[in-house]
C-alpha positions as CSV (number, residue, x, y, z in Angstrom):
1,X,0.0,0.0,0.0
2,X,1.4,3.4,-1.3
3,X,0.4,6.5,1.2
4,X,0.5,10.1,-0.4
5,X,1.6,13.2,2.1
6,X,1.5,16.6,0.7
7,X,2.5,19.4,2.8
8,X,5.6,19.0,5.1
9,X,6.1,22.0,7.1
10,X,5.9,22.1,10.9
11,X,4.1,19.2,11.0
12,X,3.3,17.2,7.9
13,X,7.0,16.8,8.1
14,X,7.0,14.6,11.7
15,X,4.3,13.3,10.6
16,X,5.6,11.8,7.2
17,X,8.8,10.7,9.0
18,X,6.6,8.9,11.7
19,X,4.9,6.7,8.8
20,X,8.2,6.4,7.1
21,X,9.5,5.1,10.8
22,X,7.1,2.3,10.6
23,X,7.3,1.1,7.2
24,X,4.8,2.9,5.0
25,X,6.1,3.4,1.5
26,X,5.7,7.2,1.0
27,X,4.9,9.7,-1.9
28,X,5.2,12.9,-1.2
29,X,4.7,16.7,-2.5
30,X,5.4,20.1,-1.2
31,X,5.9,23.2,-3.2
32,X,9.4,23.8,-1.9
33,X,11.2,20.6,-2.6
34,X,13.9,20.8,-0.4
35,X,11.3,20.5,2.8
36,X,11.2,17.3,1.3
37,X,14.7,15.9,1.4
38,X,14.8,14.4,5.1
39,X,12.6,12.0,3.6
40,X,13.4,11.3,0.5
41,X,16.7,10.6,1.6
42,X,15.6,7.8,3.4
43,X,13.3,6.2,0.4
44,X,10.3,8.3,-0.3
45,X,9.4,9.6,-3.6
46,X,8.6,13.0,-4.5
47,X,5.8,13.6,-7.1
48,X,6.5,16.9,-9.4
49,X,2.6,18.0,-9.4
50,X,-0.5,16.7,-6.7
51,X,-2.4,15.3,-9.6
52,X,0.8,12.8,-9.9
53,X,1.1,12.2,-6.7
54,X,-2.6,11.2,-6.7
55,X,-2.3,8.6,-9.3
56,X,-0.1,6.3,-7.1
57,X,-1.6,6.3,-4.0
58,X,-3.9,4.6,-2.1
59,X,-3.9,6.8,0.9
60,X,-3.9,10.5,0.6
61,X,-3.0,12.7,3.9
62,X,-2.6,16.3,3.5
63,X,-1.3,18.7,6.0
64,X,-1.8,22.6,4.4
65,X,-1.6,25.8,6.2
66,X,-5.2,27.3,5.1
67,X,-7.6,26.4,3.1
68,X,-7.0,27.8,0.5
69,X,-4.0,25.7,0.0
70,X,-5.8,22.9,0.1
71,X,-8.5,23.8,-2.1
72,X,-5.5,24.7,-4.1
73,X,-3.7,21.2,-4.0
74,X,-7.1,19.4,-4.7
75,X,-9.1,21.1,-7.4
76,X,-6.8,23.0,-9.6
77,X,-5.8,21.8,-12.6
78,X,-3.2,19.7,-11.2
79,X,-5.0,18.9,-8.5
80,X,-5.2,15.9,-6.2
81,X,-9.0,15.0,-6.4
82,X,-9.5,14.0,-9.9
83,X,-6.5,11.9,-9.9
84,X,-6.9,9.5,-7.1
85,X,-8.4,6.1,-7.6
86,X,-12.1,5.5,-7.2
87,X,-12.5,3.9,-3.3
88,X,-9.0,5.7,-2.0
89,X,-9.2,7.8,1.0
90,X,-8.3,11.0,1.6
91,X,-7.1,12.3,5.2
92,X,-7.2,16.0,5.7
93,X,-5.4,16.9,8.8
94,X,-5.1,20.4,7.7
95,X,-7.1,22.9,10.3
96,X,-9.5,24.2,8.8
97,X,-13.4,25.8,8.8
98,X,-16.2,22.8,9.0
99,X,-18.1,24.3,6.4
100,X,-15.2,23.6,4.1
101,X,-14.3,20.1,5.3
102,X,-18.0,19.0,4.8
103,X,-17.5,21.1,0.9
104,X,-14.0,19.0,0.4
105,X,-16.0,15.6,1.8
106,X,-19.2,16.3,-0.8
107,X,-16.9,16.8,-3.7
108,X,-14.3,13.8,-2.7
109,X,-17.9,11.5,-2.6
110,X,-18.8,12.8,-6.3
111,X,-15.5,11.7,-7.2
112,X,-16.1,7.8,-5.7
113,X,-13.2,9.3,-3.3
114,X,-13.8,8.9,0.9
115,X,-13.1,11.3,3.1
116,X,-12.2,12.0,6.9
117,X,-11.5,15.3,8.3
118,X,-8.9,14.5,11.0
119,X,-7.0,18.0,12.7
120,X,-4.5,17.5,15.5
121,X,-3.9,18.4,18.5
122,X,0.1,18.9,19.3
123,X,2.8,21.0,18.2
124,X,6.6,20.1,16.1
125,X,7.7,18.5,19.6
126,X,4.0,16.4,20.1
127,X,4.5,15.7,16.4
128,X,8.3,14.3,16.5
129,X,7.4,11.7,19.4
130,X,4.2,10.7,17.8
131,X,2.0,12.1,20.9
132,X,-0.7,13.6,18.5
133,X,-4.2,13.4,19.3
134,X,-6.3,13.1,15.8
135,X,-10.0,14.5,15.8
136,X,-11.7,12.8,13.6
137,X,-15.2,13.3,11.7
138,X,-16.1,10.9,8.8
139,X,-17.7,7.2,8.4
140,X,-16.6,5.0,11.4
141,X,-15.1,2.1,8.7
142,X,-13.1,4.7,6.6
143,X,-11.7,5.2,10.2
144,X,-10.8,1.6,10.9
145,X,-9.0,1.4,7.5
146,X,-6.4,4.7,8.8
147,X,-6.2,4.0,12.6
148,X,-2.9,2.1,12.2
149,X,-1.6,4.8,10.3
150,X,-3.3,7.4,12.6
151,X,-1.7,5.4,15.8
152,X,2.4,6.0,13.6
153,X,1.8,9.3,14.3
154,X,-0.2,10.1,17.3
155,X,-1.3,8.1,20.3
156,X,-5.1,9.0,20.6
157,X,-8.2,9.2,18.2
158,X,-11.4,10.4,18.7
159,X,-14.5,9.8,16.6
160,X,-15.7,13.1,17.2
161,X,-18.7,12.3,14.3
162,X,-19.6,12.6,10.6
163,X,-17.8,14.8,8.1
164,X,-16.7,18.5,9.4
165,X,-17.3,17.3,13.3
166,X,-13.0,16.8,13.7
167,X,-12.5,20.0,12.4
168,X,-15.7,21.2,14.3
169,X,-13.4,19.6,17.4
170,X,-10.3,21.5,16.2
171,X,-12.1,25.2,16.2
172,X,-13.2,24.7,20.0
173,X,-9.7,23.7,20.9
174,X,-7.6,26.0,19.1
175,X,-10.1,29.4,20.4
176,X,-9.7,27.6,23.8
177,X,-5.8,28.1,23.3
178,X,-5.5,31.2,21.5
179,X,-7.7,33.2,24.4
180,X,-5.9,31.1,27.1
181,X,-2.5,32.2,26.1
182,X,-3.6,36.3,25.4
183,X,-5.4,35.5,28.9
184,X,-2.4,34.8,30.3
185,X,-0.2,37.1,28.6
186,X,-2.2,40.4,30.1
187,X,-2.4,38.7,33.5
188,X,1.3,38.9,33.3
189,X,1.6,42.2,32.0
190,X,-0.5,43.3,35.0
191,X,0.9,41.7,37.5
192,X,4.5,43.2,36.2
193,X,3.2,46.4,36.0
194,X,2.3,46.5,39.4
195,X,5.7,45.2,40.7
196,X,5.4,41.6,40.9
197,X,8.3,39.9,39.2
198,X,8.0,37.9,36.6
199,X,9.6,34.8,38.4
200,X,7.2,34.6,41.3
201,X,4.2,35.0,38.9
202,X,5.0,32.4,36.9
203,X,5.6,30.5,40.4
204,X,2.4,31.0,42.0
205,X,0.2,31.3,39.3
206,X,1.4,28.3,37.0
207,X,-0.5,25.3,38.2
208,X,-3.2,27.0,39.3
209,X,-6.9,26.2,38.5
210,X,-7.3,29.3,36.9
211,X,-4.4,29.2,34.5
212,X,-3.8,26.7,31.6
213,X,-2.1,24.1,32.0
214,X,-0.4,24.1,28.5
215,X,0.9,27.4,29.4
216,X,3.8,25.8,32.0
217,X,5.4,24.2,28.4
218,X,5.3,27.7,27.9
219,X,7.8,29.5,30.9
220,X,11.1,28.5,30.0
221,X,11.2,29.5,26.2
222,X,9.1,33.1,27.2
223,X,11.7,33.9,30.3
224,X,14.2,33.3,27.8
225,X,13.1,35.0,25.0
226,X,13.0,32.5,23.0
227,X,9.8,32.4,20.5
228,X,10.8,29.6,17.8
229,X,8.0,28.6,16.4
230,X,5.9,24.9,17.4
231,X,2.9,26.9,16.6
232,X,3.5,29.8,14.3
233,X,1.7,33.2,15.5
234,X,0.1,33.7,12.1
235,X,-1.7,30.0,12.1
236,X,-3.0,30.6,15.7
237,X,-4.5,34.0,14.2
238,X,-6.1,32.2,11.3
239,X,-7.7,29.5,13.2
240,X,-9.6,31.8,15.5
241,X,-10.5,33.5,12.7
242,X,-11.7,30.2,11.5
243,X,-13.7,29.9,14.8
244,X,-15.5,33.7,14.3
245,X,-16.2,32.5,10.7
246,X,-17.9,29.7,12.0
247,X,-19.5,31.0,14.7
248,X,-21.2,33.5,12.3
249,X,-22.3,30.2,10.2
250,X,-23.6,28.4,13.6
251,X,-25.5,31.7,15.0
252,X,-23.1,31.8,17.8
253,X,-22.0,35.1,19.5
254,X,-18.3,35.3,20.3
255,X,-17.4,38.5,21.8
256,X,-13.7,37.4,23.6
257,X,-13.0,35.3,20.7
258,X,-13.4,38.1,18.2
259,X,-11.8,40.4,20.5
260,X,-8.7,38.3,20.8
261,X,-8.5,37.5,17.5
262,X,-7.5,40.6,16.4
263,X,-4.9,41.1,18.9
264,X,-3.4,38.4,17.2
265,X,-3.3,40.5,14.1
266,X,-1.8,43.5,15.8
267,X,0.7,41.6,16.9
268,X,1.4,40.0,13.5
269,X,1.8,43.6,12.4
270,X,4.3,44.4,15.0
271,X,6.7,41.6,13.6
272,X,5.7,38.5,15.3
273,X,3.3,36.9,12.7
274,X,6.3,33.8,12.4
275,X,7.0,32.8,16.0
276,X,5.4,30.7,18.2
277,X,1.6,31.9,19.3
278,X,3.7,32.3,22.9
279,X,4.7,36.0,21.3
280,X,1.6,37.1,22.0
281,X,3.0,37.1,25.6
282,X,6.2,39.2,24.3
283,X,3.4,41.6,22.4
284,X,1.3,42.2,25.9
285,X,3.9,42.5,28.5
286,X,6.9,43.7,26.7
287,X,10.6,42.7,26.8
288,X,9.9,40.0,29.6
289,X,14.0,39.3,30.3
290,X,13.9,43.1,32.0
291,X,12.1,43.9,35.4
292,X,8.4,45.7,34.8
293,X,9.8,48.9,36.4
294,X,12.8,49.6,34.1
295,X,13.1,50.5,30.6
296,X,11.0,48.3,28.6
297,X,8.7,47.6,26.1
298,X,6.0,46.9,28.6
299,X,4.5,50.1,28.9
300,X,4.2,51.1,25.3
301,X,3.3,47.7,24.3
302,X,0.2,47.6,26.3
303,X,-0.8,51.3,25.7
304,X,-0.4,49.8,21.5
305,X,-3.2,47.4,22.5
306,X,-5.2,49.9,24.5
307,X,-5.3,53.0,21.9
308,X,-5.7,50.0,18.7
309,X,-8.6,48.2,20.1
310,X,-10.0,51.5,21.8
């Protein structure tokens, strides 16, 4: 059994190594070759063009940014979709609006093609050890067929539902992250700005019911200054974007989300938009390596936010 992978960034590129670990013969694309390498160094083939890659595969998974790209990879005219043999199945990991994974599962079905929507949970370092958690929405027996694959690169699935319920999954979690980690990031700022030091917040507050716990793989790489990315800024900003957009298609009101969401984007515009969503912390509070009362970014980073969103 062939098993396509187009996309190897972040973390279609753990991903693909993980089935690679255990055996699966892989065909791979991605628009910049040379992201590519690691793998086929090791045996994979790279396909020039989606549509080729399509043609030898029984398996499909792709792992885009947006999508865009991977409306982009399946329906143009090199696309994936029209290419793949009638029965394969096509694994979206990519996180994206459910509206458009149940639009990408109604065209795949026209095409005799099966489809599962199945986002992750986990960043590069969840990825590398196989830890993800896979969200899954699609027919139960198209899952059975992918769960040994699923289980090369991730240690839980959950049958969330039919088509668009994973990605569904994938919006609550993300939002739930992105406001969790701006949540923090002005608690901080606060508590700096009124003299408390940024050791002893992170003390006391870290493993506290209020906060996050995601937030203490957070402390060492923020007191260092250190923001390379597991989870770039710029995606974090898009999926809670996805979440408004899909809020508006659900009726929902979501007035924090919303909110936070564009704080994101100021904070892309002030030069973070490619390091880790954790940034958002560096936006808020300032230069967090210096004390809240000396010269710092601190103050006029939180007077940005105040006068921008004002």
């Amino acid at each position: 059994m062939k098993v396509g992978f187009i996309g190897l960034g972040i973390m279609g590129s753990r991903m693909a190594a993980n089935l690679q670990k255990h055996g699966y013969e892989l065909v791979v694309f991605n628009r910049t070759r040379a992201k590519a390498q690691p793998l086929l160094d090791k045996g994979a083939t790279f396909a020039e063009s989606p549509a080729k890659l399509a043609a030898q595969v029984d398996i499909l998974f792709t792992m885009l940014a947006h999508p865009d790209a991977v409306a982009q990879a399946a329906l143009r005219a090199n696309g994936f979709l029209s290419h793949l043999k009638p029965s394969a199945l096509w694994v979206d990991c990519s996180s994206v609006n459910p509206s458009f994974s149940k639009k990408m599962a109604t065209g795949a079905a026209a095409r005799q093609i099966r489809f599962l929507d199945a986002p992750v949970t986990g960043s590069a370092p969840v990825a590398k050890e196989a830890k993800l958690v896979f969200w899954v929405g699609g027919d139960a027996i198209d899952l059975e067929m992918v769960r040994p694959l699923l289980l090369s690169m991730g240690n839980k699935i959950v049958h969330t539902g039919g088509h668009g319920m994973g990605t569904s999954m994938k919006m609550v979690i993300n939002l739930l992250l992105g406001v969790g980690m701006a949540s923090f990031a002005e608690a901080m700022a606060l508590g700096q700005g009124l003299g408390l030091s940024q050791k002893m917040l992170f003390d006391s507050l870290l493993g506290m019911p209020a906060v996050a716990p995601f937030l203490a793989s957070k402390r060492e790489n923020i007191e260092k200054g250190n923001y390379e990315a597991e989870f770039p800024l710029r995606w974090m900003q898009k999926d809670m974007h996805l979440a408004s957009v899909s809020a508006s298609e659900a009726g929902v009101a979501m007035p924090v989300a919303n909110l936070t969401k564009e704080i994101y984007r100021f904070a892309m515009r002030d030069g973070h938009e490619t390091e880790d969503f954790s940034a958002i912390y560096q936006f808020m509070a300032g230069d967090n390596r210096k004390e809240p009362n000396s010269t710092s970014e601190h103050g006029r980073s939180l007077e940005t936010i105040r006068r921008k969103v004002a």
